[in-house]
Residue, then its C-alpha position, 0 to 999 in steps of 0.5 A: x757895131x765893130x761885131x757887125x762889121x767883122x763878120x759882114x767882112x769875113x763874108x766879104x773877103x770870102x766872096x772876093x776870094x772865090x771870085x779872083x782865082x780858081x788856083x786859090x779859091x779861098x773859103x767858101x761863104x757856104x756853112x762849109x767854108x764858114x766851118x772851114x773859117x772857124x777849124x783856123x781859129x784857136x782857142x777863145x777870146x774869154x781865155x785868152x789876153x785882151x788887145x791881141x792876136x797870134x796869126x801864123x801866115x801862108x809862106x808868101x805872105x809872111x815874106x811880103x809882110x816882112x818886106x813892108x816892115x811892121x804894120x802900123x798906124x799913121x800919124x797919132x795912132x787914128x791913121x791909116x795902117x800901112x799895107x802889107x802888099x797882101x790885098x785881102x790881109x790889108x782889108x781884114x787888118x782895116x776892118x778889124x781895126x788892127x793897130x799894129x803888125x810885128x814879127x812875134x819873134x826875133x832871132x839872129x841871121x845866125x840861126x835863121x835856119x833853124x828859126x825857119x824850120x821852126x816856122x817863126x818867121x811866119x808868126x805875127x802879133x796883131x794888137x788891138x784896141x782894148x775894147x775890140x771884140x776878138x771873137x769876131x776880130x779873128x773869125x775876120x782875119x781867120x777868112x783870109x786865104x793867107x792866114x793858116x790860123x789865129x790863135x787867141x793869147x791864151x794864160x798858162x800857170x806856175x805848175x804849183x799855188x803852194x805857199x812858201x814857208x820862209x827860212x828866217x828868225x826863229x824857223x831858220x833852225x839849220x840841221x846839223x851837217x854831220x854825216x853829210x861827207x860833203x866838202x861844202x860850208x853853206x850852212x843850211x846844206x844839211x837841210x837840203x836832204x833832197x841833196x844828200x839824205x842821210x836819214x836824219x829824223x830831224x826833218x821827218x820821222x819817217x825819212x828814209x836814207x838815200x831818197x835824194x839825187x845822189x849828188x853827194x858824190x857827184x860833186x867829187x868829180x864836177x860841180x858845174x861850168x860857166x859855160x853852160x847856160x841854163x834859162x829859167x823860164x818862170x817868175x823874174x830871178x833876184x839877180x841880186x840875192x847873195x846865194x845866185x848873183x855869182x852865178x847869174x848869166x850876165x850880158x856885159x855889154x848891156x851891162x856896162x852899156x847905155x839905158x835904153x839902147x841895144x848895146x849888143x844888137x841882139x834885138x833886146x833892149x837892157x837885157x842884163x841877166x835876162x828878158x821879161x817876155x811878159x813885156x817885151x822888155x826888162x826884167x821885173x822883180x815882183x815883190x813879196x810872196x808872189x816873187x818866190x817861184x822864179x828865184x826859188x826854182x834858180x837856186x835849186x839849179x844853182x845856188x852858188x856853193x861852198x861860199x859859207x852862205x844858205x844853201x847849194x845848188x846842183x850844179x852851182x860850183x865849187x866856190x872859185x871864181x870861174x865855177x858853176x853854171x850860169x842862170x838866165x832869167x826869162x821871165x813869163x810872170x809879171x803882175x804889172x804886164x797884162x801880158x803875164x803868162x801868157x802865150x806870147x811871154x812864153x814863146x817869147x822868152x824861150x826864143x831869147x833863150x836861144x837866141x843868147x846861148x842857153x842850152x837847157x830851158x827850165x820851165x816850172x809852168x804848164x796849163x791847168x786840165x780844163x786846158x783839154x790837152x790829153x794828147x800832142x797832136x792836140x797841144x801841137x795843133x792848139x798852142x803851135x806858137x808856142x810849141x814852134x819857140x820850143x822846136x827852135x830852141x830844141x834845134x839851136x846848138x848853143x853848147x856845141x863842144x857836146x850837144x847838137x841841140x837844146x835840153x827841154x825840162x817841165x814839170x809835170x804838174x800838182x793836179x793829182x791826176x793819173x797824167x802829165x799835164x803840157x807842155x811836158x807831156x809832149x813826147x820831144x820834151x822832159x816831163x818831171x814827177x815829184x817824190x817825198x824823202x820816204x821815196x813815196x810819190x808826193x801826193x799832189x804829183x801827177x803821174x802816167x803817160x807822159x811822165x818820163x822821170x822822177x825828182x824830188x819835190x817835198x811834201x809838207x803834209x808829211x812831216x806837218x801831220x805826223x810830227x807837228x812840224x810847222x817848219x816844213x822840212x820835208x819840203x825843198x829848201x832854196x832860195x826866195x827873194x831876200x833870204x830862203x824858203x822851203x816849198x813843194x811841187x813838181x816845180x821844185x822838183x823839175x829843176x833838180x834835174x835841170x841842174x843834174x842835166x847841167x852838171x852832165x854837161x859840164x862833167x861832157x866838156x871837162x871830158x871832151x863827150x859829145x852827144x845829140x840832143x836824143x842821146x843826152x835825154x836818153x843818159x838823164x831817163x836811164x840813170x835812174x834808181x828804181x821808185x815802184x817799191x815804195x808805190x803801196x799803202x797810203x798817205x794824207x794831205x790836207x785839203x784847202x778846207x782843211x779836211x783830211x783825205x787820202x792817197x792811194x800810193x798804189x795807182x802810181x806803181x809804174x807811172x812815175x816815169x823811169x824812176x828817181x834820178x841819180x846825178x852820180x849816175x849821169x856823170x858815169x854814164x857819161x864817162x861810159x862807165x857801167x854802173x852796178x847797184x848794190x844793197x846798203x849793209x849786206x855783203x853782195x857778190x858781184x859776177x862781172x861776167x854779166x858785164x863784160x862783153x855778152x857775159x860769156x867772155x873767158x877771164x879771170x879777175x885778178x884784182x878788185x879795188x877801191x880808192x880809201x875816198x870811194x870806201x868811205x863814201x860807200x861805208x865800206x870797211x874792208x877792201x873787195x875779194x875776189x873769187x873766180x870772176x866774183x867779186x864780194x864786197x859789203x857797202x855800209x850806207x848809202x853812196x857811190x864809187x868806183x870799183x877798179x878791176x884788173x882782168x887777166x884776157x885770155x888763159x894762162x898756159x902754166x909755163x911762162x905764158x899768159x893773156x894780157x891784163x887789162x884794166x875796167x872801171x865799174x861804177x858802184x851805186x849803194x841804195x837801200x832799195x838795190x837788189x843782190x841780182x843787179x837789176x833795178x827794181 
């Protein structure tokens, strides 16, 4: 039996190991050293895809692989695999009966040391035949001094199983647009209140104006560059659906290349508007239902705007050629590959990001608690391929003209459980929370360490059992494969702020900001507005027996991370401009002491003013007074502006002279929930 064999060599290769060298003296063939075999294996076969291994090598031994080359079989495919030069690997892989030896990664001479420091040359994909038992395949492999561990080929999920409500024929019922003020056609903008939420109790009856990512006005100053690339690592995206193929990332040389040859010598065969990481090779659109996420998650990214057609998306353009973000398919999801989301399709497909200019990796999928991960040593020690892909994408500059690194987006999952599920949870990376259009965390959200923001999500249940809505306008509009649907989760959740990060960084380039990676992340978790108020009472869902049961709001207070994301916010953060929140429909005296210099400075304000656009934008009907260093002014919606203040620097002696005038902008962020004392809640 192939079983028998397997552990009889373990033993073997142990023994010979023992006996060659007192400088590597290997594993013992004690109960210690089979321990010490069995601490190098990850994860298990049942978990994991069928036919392969993930092996990570000793630095000597991966370079002696890679000069061999990939390891295959001779002849027909029942030859002799070639050797590796590494003696003890070499009677393993023979005894295993491997088939194949191949690099798992591929990157460029250009960032080799980045990809070095990653560790990706040292990982390798050992294939099988399909009936091969894997316990005892890797408990061999794992006995080689050379091999610092074997990790099976384990499945990860989309961060949500919920169904679409598609937006077509009779539910296709646009909300009216009016009141949005913004500039744009797309005729279902007014449905899109996770955008610009002016309350409308169309779309739920207890909607509360302002819960929403305020880019409204956003939008004013930036609405995405060409240049900034973000991968959607998900279901394969409809290149070809009219709301995104503008905006879709093309590979011209592949494009206008030949079938089946690399025309770019990027390592990647017909790599169009993306890769297929669950096959190693082009993309695959999955028809019906199944399809959505992928697609879904693009358009909320960056649906193209102002093109008089669906829906917008974050940061996709202002409907001239040349404007909006670029959308990259990385597919880890594909029905047909045994492979579908799998490990391998997921460092894989994150590596071709970076390999070809992404900036900002969007990754919807996650792994389901039984995965036991409760803390990033474990995710580090158990999912290293992985993790190892997505240090490398961290560390490649692809937008260099302002950030010295990648931007990691996930969700943080649909559990309801009191912590981030992984990859998001881990302390480098962005873990995103969901909330509904009453500002309430949506109930299926998790919360707790590891959750870093919030965004919203959707929640059906809201406006289905308080209103009889079977439309589900509560949840996130966007788009699917050959038309539109409404969804929900922390999946649609996370890429409003992969979008408003992209939009951060467009906003970088038109300015000429440059920022690290850790300064970039901190700007996204800082221009916030404040979510715990609206953490009390309870709510319903339904569950999948279609019983009601209840969540309690308060066990999230605190736990949702920083708090709601502000895409206004973000563009004046990074333009440096101080932002001050203020209360919807009550005057506010604002002391700009507090934000000049330590707050004691000596001044006097000599004019306050605000453009007649950012006046309308914040419903204000009279221009600001001052008094002192006071300034009053009352905003009558929700909304953002810039207030001009002209300041005299110094004192005036009375007789002709004077301090100088100077000149600070202050950003104006009007929400229903501010306070007058200009904090955040």
């Amino acid at each position: 039996m192939k079983i028998f064999r397997i552990y009889i060599l373990a033993l073997l290769v142990s023994l010979a190991t023992v006996s060659c060298t007192e400088k590597e003296p290997g594993v013992s063939a004690g109960p210690e050293g089979q321990a010490a075999v069995s601490g190098k294996i990850i994860h298990r076969a049942e978990d994991a895809v069928g036919g392969s291994l993930l092996v990570y090598l000793s630095e000597d031994a991966a370079a002696a692989v890679t000069q061999a080359g990939p390891l295959t079989r001779s002849g027909s495919g029942d030859g002799v695999l070639r050797r590796s030069g590494v003696a003890a690997l070499d009677m393993a892989l023979a005894e295993t009966g491997a088939v194949s030896v191949s690099p798992l990664f591929v990157y460029p001479e250009r960032n080799a040391r980045e990809a070095h420091a990653a560790g990706l040359h040292r990982w390798y994909l050992v294939t099988f035949d399909k009936d091969m038992d894997l316990d005892g395949a890797a408990h061999g492999l794992a006995a080689v001094p050379e091999v610092t561990y074997v990790e099976f080929n384990r499945r990860l999920e989309p961060s949500d199983s919920f169904r679409p409500v598609v937006f077509t024929g009779a539910s296709a019922t646009a909300v009216p647009q009016a009141g949005t003020g913004a500039a744009f056609n797309d005729p279902y903008l007014g449905n899109q209140w996770h955008y610009i939420n002016t309350g409308n109790t169309e779309i739920f009856s207890g909607i509360r104006e302002g819960a929403d990512i305020n880019v409204r006005d956003a939008w004013r100053l930036c609405t995405g560059d060409p240049r900034v690339i973000v991968a959607i690592v998900d279901q394969c995206v409809d290149w070809t659906h009219e709301d995104l193929a503008a905006n879709m990332w093309v590979n011209e040389a592949e494009k206008n290349g030949t079938p089946g040859v690399d025309d770019d010598g990027n390592g990647y065969t017909d790599d169009i508007y993306g890769y297929n990481g669950a096959t190693n090779g082009q993309l695959e659109l999955t028809p019906g239902d199944d399809g959505w996420h992928g697609t879904h998650v693009a358009g909320t990214v960056a649906a193209v705007n102002n093109n008089g057609t669906g829906v917008c998306g974050v940061a996709g353009g202002n409907g001239t050629p040349g404007s909006g973000v670029r959308l990259m398919s990385c597919q880890v999801f594909d029905p047909k590959s045994d492979e579908s989301g799998s490990v391998t399709a997921s460092s894989r497909a994150i590596t071709y990001a970076a390999n070809n200019g992404a900036c900002i990796i969007q990754c919807s999928f996650g792994y389901q608690p039984e995965a036991n991960i409760t803390s990033d040593d474990r995710y580090t020690q158990v999912y290293g391929a992985e993790k190892s892909a997505i240090d490398y994408f961290s560390t490649v500059s692809n937008c260099p003209e302002v950030l010295d690194g990648g931007l990691v987006i996930f969700a943080a999952g649909n559990d309801m459980i009191s912590t981030s599920g992984y990859p998001g949870g881990y302390r480098d990376y962005i873990s995103v929370t969901a909330m509904s259009c009453d500002y309430t965390p949506a109930y299926y959200t998790n919360y707790g360490p590891g959750c870093n923001v919030a965004a919203p999500g959707g929640d059906v249940y809201q406006s289905y059992l308080t209103d009889g809505d079977q439309q589900g306008r509560s949840q996130i509009l966007s788009t699917v494969p050959g038309g539109y649907a409404y969804l929900q989760g922390t999946s649609m959740a996370c890429p409003h702020v992969s979008g408003v990060a992209a939009l951060g960084l467009s906003y970088a380039l038109e300015l000429g900001k440059k920022f690290t990676r850790e300064e970039f992340n901190s700007i996204l978790l800082t221009s916030v507005n404040g979510i715990d108020r609206y953490c009390t009472g309870t709510k319903y869902y339904l569950t999948q027996y279609g019983g009601r049961q209840t969540v309690d709001l308060s066990a999230h207070k605190g736990k949702m991370g920083t708090g709601y994301i502000d895409a206004y916010q973000v563009l004046m953060n990074v333009r440096g401009t101080t932002c001050i929140p203020v209360p919807v429909g009550e005057q506010t005296q604002i002391d700009i002491s507090e934000y000049i210099g330590d707050g004691d400075a000596t001044f006097s304000v000599l004019t306050a003013e605000v453009t007649a656009d950012d006046k309308a934008a914040l419903g204000m009907t009279s221009d600001p007074r001052t008094f002192g260093k006071t300034i009053l002014l009352t905003c009558g919606r929700t909304g953002s502006g810039i207030l001009k203040v002209s300041l005299r620097a110094g004192t005036n002696s009375g007789s002709g002279m004077s301090g100088k005038t100077v000149e600070r902008e202050f950003a104006l962020v009007a929400r229903q929930g501010h306070t007058q004392n200009g904090g955040w809640l």
